[in-house]
py3Dmol code that shows the C-alpha trace and the ligand (Angstrom):
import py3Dmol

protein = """\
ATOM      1  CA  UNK A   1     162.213  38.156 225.353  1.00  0.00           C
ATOM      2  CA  UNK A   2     163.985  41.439 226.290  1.00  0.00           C
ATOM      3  CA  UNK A   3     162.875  44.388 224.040  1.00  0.00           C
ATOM      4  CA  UNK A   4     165.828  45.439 221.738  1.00  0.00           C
ATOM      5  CA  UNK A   5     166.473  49.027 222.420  1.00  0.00           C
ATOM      6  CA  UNK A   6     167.561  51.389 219.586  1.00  0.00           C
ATOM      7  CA  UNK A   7     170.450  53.581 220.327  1.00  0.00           C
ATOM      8  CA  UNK A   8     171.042  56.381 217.871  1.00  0.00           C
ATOM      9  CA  UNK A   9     174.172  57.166 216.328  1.00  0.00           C
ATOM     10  CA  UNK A  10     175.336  60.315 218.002  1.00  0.00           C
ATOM     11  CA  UNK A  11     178.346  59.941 216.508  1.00  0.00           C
ATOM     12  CA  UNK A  12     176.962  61.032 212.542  1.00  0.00           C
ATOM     13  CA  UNK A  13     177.352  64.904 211.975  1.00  0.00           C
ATOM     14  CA  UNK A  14     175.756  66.934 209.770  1.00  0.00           C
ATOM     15  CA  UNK A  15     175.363  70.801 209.114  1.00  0.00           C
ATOM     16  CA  UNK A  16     172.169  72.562 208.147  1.00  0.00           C
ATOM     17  CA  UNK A  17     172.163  76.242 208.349  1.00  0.00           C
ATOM     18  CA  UNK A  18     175.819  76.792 209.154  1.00  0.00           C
ATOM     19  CA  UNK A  19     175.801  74.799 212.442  1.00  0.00           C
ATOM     20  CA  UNK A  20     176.996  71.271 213.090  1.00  0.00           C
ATOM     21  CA  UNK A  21     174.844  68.860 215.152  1.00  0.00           C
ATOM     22  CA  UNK A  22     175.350  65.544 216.278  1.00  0.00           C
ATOM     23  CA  UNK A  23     172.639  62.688 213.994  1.00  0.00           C
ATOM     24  CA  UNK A  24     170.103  62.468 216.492  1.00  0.00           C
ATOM     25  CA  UNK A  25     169.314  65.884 215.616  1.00  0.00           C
ATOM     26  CA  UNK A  26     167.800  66.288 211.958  1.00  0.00           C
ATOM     27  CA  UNK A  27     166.791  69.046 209.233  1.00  0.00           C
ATOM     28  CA  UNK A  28     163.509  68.314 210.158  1.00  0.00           C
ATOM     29  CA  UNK A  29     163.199  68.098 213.611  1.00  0.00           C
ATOM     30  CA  UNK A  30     164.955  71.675 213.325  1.00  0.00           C
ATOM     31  CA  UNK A  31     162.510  73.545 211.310  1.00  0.00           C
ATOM     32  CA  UNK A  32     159.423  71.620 213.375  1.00  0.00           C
ATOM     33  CA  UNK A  33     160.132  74.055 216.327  1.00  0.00           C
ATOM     34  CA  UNK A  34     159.382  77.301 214.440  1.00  0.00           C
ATOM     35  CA  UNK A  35     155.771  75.807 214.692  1.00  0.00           C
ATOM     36  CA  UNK A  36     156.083  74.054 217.707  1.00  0.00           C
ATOM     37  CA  UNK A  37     153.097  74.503 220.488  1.00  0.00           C
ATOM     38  CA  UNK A  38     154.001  76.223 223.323  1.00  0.00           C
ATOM     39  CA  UNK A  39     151.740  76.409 226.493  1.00  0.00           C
ATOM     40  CA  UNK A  40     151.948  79.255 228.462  1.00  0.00           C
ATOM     41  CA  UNK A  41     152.642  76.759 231.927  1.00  0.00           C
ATOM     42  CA  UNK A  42     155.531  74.762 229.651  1.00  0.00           C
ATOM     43  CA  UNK A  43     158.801  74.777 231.555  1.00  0.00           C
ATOM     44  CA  UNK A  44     161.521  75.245 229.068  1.00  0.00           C
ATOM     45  CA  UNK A  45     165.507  74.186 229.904  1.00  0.00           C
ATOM     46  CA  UNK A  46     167.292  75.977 227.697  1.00  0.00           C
ATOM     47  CA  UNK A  47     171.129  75.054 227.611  1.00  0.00           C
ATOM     48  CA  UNK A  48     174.224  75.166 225.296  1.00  0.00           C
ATOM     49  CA  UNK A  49     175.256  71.360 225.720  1.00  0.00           C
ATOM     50  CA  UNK A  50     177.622  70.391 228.674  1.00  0.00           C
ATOM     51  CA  UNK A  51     176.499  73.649 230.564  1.00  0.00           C
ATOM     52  CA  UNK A  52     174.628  71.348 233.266  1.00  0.00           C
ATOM     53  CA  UNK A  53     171.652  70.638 231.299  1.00  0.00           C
ATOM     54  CA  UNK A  54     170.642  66.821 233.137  1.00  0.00           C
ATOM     55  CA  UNK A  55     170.906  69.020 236.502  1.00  0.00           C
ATOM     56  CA  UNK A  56     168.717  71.858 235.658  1.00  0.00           C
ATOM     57  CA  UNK A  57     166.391  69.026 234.565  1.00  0.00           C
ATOM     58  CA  UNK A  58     167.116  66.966 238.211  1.00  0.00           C
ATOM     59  CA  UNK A  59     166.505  70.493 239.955  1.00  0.00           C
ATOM     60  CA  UNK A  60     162.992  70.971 237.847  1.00  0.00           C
ATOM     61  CA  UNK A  61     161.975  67.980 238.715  1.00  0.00           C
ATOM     62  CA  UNK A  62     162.941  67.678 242.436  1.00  0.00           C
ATOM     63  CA  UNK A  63     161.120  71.154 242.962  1.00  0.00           C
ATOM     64  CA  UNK A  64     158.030  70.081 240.977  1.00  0.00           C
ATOM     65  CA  UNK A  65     158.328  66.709 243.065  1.00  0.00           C
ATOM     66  CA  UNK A  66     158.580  67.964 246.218  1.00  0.00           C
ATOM     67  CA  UNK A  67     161.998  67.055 246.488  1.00  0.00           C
ATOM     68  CA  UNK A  68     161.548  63.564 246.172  1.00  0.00           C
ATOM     69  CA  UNK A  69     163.932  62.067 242.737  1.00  0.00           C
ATOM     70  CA  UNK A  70     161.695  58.974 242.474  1.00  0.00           C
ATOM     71  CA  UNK A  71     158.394  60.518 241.958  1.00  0.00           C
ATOM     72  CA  UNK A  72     160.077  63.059 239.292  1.00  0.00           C
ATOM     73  CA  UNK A  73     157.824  62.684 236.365  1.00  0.00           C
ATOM     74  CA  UNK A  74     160.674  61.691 233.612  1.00  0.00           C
ATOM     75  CA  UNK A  75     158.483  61.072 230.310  1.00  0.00           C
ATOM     76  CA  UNK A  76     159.823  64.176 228.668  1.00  0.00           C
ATOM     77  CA  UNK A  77     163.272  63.895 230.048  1.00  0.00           C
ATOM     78  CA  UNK A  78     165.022  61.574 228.102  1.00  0.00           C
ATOM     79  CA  UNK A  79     166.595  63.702 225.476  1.00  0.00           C
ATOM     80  CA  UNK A  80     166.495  67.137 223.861  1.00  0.00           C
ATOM     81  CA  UNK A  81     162.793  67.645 222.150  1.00  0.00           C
ATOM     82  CA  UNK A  82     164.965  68.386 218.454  1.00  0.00           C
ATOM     83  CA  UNK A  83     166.507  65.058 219.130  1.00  0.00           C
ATOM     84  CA  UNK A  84     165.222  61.999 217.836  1.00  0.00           C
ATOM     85  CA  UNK A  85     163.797  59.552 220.130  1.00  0.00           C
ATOM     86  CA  UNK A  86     161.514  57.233 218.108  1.00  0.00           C
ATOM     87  CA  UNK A  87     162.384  53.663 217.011  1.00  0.00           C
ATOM     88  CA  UNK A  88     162.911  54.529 213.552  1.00  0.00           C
ATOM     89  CA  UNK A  89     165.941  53.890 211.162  1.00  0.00           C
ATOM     90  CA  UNK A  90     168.115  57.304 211.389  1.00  0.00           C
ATOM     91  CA  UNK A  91     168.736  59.043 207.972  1.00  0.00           C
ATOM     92  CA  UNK A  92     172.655  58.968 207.945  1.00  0.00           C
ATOM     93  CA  UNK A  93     172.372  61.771 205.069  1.00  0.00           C
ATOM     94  CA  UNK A  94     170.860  64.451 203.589  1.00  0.00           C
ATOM     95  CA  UNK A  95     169.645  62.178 200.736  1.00  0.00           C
ATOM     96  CA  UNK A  96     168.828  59.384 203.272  1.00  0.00           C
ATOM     97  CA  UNK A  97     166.310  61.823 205.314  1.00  0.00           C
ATOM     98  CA  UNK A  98     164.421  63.056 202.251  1.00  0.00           C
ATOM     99  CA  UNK A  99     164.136  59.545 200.718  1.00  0.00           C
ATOM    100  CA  UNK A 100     162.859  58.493 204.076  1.00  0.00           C
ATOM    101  CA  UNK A 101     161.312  60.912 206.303  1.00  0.00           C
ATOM    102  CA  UNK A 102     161.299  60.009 209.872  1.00  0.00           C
ATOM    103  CA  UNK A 103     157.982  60.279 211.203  1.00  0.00           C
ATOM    104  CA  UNK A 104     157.601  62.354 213.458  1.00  0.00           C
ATOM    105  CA  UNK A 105     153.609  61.690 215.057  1.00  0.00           C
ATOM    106  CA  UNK A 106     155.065  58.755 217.716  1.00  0.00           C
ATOM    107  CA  UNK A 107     157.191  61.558 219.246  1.00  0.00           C
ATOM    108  CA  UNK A 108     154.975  64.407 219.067  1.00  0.00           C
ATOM    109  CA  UNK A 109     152.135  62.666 220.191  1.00  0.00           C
ATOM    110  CA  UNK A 110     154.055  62.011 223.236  1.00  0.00           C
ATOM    111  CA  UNK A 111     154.466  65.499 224.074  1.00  0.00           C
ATOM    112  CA  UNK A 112     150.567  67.002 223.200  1.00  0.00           C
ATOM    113  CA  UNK A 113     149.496  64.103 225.085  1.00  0.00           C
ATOM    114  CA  UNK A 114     151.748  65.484 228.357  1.00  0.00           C
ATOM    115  CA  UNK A 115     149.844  66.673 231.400  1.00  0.00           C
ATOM    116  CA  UNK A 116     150.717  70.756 232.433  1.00  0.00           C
ATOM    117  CA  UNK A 117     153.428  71.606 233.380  1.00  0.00           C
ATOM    118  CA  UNK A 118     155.400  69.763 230.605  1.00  0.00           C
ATOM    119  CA  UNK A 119     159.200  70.185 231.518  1.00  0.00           C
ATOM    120  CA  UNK A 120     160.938  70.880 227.618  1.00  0.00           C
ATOM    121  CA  UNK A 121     164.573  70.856 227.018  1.00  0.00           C
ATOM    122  CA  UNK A 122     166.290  71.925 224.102  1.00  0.00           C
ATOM    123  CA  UNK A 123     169.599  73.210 223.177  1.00  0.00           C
ATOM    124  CA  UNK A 124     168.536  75.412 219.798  1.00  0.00           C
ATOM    125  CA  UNK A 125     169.171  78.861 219.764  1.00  0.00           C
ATOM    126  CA  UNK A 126     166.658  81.492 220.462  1.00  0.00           C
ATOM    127  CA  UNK A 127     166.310  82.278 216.798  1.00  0.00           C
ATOM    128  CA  UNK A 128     165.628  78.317 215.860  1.00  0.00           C
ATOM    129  CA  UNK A 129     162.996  78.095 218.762  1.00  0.00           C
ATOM    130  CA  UNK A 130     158.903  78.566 218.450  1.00  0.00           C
ATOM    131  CA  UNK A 131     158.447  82.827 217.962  1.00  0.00           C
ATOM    132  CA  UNK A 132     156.049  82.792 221.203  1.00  0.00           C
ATOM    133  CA  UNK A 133     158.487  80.826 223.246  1.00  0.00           C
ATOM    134  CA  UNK A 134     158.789  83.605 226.044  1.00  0.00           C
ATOM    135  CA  UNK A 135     154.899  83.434 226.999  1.00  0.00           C
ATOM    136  CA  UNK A 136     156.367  79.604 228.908  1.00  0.00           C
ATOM    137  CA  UNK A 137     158.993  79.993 231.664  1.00  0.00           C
ATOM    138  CA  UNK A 138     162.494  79.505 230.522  1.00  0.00           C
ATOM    139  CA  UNK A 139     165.228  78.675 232.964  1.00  0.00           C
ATOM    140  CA  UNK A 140     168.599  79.482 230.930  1.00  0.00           C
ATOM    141  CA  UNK A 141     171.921  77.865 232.000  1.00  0.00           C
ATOM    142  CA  UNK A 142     175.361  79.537 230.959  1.00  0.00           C
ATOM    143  CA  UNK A 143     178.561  77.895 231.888  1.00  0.00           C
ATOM    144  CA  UNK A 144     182.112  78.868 231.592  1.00  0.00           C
ATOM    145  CA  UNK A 145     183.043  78.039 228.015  1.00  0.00           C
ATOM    146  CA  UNK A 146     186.633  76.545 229.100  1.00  0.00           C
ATOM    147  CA  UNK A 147     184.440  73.656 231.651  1.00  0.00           C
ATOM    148  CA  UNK A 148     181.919  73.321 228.218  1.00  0.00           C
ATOM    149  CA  UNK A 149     184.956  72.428 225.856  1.00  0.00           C
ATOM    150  CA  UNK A 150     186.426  69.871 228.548  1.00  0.00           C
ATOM    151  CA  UNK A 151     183.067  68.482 229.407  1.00  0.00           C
ATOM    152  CA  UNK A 152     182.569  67.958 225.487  1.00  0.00           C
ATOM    153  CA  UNK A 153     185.606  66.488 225.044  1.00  0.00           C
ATOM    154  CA  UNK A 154     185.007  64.194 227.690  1.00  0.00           C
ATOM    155  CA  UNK A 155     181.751  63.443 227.121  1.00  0.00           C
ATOM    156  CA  UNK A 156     182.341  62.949 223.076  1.00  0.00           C
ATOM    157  CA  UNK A 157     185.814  62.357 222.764  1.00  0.00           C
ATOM    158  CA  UNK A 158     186.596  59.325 223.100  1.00  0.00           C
ATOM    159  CA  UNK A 159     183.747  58.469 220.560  1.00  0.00           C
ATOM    160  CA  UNK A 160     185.619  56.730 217.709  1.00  0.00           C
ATOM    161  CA  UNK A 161     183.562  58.248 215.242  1.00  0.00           C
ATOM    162  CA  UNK A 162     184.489  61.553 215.543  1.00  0.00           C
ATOM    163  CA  UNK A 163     187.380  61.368 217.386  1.00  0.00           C
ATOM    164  CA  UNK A 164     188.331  64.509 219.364  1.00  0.00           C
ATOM    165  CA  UNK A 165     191.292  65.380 220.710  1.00  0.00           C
ATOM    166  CA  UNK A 166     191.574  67.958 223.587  1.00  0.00           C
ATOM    167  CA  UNK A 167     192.933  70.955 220.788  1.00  0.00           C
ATOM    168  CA  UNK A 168     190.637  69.663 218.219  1.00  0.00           C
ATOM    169  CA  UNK A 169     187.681  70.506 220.565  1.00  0.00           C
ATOM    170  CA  UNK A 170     188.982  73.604 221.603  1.00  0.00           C
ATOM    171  CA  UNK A 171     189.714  74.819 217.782  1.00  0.00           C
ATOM    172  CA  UNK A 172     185.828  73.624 217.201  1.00  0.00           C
ATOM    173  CA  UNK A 173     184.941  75.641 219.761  1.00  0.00           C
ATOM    174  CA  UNK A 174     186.783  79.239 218.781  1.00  0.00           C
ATOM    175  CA  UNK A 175     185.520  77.919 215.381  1.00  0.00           C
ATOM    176  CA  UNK A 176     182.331  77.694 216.231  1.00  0.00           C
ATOM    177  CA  UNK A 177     182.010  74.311 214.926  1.00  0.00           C
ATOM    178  CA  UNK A 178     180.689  72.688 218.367  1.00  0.00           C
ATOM    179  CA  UNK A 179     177.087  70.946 218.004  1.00  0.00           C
ATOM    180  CA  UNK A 180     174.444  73.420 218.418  1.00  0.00           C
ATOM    181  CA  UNK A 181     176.102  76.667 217.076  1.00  0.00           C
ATOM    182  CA  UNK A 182     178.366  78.913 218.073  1.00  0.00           C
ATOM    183  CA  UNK A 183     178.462  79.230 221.849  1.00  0.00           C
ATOM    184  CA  UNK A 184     178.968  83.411 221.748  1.00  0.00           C
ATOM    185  CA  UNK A 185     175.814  83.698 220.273  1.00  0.00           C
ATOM    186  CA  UNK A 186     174.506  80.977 221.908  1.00  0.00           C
ATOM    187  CA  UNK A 187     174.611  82.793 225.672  1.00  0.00           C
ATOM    188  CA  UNK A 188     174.387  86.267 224.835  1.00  0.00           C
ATOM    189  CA  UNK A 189     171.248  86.527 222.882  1.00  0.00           C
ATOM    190  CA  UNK A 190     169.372  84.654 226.349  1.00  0.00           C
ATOM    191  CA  UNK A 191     171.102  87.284 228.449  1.00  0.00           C
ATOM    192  CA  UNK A 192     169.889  89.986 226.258  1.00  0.00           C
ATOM    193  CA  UNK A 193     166.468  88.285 227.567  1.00  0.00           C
ATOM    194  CA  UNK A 194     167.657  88.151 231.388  1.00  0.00           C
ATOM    195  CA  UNK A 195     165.244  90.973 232.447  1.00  0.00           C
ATOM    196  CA  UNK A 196     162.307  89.228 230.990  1.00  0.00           C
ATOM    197  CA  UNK A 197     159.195  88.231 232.936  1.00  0.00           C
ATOM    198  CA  UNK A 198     158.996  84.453 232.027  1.00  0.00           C
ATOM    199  CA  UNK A 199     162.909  84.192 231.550  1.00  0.00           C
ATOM    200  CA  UNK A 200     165.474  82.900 234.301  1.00  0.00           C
ATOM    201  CA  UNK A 201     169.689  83.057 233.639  1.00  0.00           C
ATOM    202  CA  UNK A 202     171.261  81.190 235.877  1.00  0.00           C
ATOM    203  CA  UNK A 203     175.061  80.483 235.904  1.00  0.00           C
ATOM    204  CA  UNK A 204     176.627  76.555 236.592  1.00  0.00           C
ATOM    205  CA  UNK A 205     179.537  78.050 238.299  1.00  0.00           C
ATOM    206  CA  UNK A 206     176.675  80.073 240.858  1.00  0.00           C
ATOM    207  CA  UNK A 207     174.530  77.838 240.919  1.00  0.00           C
ATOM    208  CA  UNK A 208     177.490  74.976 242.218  1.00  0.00           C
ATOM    209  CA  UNK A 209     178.692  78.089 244.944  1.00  0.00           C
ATOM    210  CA  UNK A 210     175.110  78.696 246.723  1.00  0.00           C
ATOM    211  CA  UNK A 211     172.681  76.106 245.594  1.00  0.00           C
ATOM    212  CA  UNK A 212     169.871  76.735 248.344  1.00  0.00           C
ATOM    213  CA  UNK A 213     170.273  80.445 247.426  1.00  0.00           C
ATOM    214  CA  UNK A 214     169.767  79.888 243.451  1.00  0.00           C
ATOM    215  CA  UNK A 215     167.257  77.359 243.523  1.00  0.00           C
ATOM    216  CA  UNK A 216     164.345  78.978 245.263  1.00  0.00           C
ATOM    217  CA  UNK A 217     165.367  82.005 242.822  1.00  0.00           C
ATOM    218  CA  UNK A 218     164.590  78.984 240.120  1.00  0.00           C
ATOM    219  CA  UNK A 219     161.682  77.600 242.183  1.00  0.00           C
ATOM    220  CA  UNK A 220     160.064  81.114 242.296  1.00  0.00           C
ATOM    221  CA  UNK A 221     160.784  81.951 238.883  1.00  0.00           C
ATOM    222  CA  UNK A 222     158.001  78.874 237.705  1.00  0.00           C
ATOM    223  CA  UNK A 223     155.337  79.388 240.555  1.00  0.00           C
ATOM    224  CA  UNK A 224     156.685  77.449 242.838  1.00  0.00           C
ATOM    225  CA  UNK A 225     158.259  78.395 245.958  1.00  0.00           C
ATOM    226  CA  UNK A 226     160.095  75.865 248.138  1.00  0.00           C
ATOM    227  CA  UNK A 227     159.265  75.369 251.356  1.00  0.00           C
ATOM    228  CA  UNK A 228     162.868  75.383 253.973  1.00  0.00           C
ATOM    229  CA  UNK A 229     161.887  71.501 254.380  1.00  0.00           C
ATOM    230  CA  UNK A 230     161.333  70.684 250.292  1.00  0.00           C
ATOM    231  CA  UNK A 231     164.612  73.311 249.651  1.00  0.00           C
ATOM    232  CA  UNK A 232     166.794  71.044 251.466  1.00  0.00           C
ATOM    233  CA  UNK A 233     165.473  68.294 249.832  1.00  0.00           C
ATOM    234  CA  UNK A 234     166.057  69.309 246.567  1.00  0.00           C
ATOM    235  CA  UNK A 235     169.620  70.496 247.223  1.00  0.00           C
ATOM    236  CA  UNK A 236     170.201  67.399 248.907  1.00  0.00           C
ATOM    237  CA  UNK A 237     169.170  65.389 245.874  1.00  0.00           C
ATOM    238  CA  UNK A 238     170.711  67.757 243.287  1.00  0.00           C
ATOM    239  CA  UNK A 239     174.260  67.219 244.467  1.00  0.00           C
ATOM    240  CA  UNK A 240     176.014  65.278 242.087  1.00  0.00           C
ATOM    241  CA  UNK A 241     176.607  62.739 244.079  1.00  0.00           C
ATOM    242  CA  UNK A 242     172.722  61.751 244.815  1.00  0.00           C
ATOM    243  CA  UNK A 243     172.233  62.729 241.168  1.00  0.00           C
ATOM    244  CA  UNK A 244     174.861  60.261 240.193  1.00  0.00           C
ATOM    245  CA  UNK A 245     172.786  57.425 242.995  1.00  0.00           C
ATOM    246  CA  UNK A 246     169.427  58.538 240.919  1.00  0.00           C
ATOM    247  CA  UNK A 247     170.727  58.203 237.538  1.00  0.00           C
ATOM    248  CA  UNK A 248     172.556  54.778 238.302  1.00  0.00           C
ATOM    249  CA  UNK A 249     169.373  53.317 239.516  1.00  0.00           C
ATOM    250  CA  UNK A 250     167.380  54.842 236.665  1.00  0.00           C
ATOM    251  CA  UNK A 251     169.526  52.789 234.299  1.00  0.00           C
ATOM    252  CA  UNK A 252     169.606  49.740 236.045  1.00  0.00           C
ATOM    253  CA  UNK A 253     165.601  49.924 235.994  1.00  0.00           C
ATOM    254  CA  UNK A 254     165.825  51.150 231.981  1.00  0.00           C
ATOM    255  CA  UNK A 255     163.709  53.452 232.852  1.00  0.00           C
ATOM    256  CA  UNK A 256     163.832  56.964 230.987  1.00  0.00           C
ATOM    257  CA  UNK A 257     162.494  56.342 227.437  1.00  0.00           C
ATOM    258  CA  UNK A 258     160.792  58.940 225.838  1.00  0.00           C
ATOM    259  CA  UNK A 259     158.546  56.474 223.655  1.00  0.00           C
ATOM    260  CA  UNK A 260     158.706  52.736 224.013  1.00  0.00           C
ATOM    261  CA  UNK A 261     161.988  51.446 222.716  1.00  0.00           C
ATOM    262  CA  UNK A 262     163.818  54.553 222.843  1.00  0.00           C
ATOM    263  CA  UNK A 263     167.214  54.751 224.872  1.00  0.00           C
ATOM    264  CA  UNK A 264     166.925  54.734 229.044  1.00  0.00           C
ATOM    265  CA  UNK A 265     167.978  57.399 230.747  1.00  0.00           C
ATOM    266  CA  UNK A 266     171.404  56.780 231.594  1.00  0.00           C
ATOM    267  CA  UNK A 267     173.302  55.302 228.385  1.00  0.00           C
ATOM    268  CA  UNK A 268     174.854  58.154 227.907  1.00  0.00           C
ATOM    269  CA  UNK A 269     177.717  59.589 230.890  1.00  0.00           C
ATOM    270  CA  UNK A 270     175.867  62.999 231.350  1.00  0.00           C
ATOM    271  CA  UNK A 271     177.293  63.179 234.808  1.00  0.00           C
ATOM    272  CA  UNK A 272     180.714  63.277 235.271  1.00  0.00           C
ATOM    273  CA  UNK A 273     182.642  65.782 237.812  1.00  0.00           C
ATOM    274  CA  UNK A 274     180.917  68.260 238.017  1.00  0.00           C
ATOM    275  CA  UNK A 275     183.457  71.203 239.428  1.00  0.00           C
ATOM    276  CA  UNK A 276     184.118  74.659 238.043  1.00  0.00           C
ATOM    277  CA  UNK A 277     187.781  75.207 236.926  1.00  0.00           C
ATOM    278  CA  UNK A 278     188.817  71.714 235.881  1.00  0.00           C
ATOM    279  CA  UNK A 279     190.044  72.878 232.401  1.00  0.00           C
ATOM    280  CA  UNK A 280     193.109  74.482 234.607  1.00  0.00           C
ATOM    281  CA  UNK A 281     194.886  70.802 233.849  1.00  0.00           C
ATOM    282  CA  UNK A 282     193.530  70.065 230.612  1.00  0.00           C
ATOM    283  CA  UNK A 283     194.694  73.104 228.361  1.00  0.00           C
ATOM    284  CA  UNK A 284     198.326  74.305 227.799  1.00  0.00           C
ATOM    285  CA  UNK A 285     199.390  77.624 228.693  1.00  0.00           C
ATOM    286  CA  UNK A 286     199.481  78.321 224.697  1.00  0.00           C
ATOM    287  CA  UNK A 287     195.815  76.984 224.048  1.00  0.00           C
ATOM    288  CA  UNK A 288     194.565  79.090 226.630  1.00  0.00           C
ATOM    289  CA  UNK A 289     196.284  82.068 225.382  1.00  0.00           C
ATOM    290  CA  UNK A 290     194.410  81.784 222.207  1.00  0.00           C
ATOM    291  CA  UNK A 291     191.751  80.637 223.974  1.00  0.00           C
ATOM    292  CA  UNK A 292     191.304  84.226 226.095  1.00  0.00           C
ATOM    293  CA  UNK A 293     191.886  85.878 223.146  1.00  0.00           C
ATOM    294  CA  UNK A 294     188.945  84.338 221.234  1.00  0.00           C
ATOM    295  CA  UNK A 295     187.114  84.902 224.502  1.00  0.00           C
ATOM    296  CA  UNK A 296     188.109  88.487 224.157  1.00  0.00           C
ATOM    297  CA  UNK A 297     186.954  89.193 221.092  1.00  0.00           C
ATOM    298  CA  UNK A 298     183.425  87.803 221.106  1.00  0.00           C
ATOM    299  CA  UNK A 299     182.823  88.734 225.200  1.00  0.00           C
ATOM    300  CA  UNK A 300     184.665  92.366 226.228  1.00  0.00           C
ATOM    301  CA  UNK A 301     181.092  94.366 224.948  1.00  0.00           C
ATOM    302  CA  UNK A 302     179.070  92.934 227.178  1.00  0.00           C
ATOM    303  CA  UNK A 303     178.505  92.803 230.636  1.00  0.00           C
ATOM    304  CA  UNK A 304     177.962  89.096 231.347  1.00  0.00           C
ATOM    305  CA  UNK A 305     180.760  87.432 233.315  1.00  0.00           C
ATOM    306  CA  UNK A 306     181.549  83.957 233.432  1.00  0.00           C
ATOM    307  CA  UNK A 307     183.877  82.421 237.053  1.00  0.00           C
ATOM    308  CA  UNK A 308     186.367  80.435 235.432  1.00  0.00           C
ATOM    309  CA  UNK A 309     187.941  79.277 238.545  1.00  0.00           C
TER     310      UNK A 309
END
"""
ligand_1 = """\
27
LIG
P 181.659 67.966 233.678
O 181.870 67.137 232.449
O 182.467 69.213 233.713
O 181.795 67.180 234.926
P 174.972 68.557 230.316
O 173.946 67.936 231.184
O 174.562 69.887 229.757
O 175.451 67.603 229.280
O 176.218 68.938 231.234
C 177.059 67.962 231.750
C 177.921 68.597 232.821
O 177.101 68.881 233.972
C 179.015 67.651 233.287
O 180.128 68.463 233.644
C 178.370 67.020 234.502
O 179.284 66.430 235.396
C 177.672 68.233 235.117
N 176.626 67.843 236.078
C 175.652 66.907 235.902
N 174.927 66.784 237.031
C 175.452 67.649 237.931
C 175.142 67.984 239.290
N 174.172 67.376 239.939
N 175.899 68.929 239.893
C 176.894 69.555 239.249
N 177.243 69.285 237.962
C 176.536 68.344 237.317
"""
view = py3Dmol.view(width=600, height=400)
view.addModel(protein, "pdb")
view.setStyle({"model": 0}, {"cartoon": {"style": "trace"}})
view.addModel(ligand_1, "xyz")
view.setStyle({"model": 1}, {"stick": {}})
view.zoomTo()
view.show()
């Protein structure tokens, strides 16, 4: 008989410390990462959600592969590591997760268990993450915020459970109500970190512009330069459109889980268009007036730049 896979329900919210996240993501699994055990050769994907998160990962993977998508090691990959990804019933409150406490050995045993380099995503902010993070290599991915509120609202919109509607999501946004924290914050404390050793900012909208060029910056950044031969490779395999060939037949196979039972890779529509600027037909002139004046007042003192077109 088919194994009965357990699909969280994304679509529960809750806040803990003044920031919304989606249910998969609990009190719990929050606080964990203060302690969390970082090895110095960890690669960790940091991301704001919908800022191109499942291609940084694709990009990782390809250059730690070779360039070669099927021999990507995807044990870690299947979700955010302050996401829950064992087959356990999901607390759908407060009450709910003290009453039962998920547990979390299944899922961390997973990850001490995983060979060097272990290739961690998460979308926390810097202050929620373990206090020795920077002694891993972090690759950071910023997006323009007007693509992230589109790609959210496509990605979670249509979700009857919480509905949103195209000026819903961009209020949550300038409201700082969008999973994972306000999004100002959110970018500019990583770019404050830009110069670091161990620490890599890349930009989607760059990053779509001269691919070759930014990943062997990427490639370089964790000890491992490409070869011309392997950096064609792995642009060739990053486009979206192999991406979206890779992913299909990832799905189709069920392949992805992070522990037996969990969701495969692929349930959820993490790649969609994938262009810079497509928010140019999805907001009206009067939400992105308010829009650039948010933008205004949380970006004009500093010097990182987002394309928007
Ligand atoms: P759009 O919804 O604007 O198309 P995340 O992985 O952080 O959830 O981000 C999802 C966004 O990254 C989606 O943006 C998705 O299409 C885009 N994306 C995924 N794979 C991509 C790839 N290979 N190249 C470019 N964009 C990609």
């Amino acid at each position: 008989m088919a194994e009965e896979r357990y699909i969280p329900p994304i679509a529960f919210e809750h806040q803990y410390k003044g920031i919304w996240y989606p249910g998969v993501v609990l009190d719990s699994s929050i606080d964990r990462m203060r302690t969390f055990q970082v090895r110095e050769d960890d690669i960790w994907i940091v991301t704001y959600p919908k800022a191109g998160t499942h291609w940084m990962m694709e990009i990782i993977g390809l250059i730690l592969s070779n360039g070669y998508p099927d021999k990507i090691d995807r044990s870690l990959y299947s979700s955010a590591i302050e996401m829950i990804r064992v087959n356990q019933k999901i607390p759908r409150s407060k009450e709910e997760e003290q009453e039962h406490p998920i547990d979390w050995s299944p899922f961390m045993d997973v990850i001490d268990r995983a060979p060097s380099p272990r290739v961690l995503l998460t979308h926390l902010n810097y202050d929620l993450l373990p206090q020795d993070l920077l002694k891993a290599k972090v690759v950071y991915v910023a997006r323009n915020p007007k693509d992230i509120v589109l790609s959210w609202f496509d990605f979670a919109g249509k979700n009857p459970a919480l509905p949103l509607t195209m000026d819903k999501a961009i209020t949550k946004m300038m409201n700082d109500e969008v999973h994972w924290g306000p999004w100002p914050q959110h970018v500019r404390q990583f770019w404050e970190l830009r110069d670091h050793e161990n620490v890599t900012f890349v930009l989607y909208e760059d990053l779509k512009k001269e691919p070759a060029k930014h990943i062997q910056t990427i490639a370089s950044s964790i000890g491992r330069p490409l070869s011309e031969e392997v950096l064609d490779r792995v642009v060739k395999f990053s486009h979206i459109d192999a991406h979206r060939e890779t992913f299909k037949k990832m799905a189709e196979s069920g392949q992805g889980g992070l522990v037996k039972g969990s969701g495969p890779a692929g349930t959820f529509k993490f790649i969609n268009k994938g262009v810079t600027g497509r928010w140019k037909q999805h907001f009206t002139v009067a939400q992105n007036e308010a829009f650039d004046e948010w933008y205004k007042s949380k970006m004009a003192d500093t010097d990182l730049k987002f394309t928007f077109e």
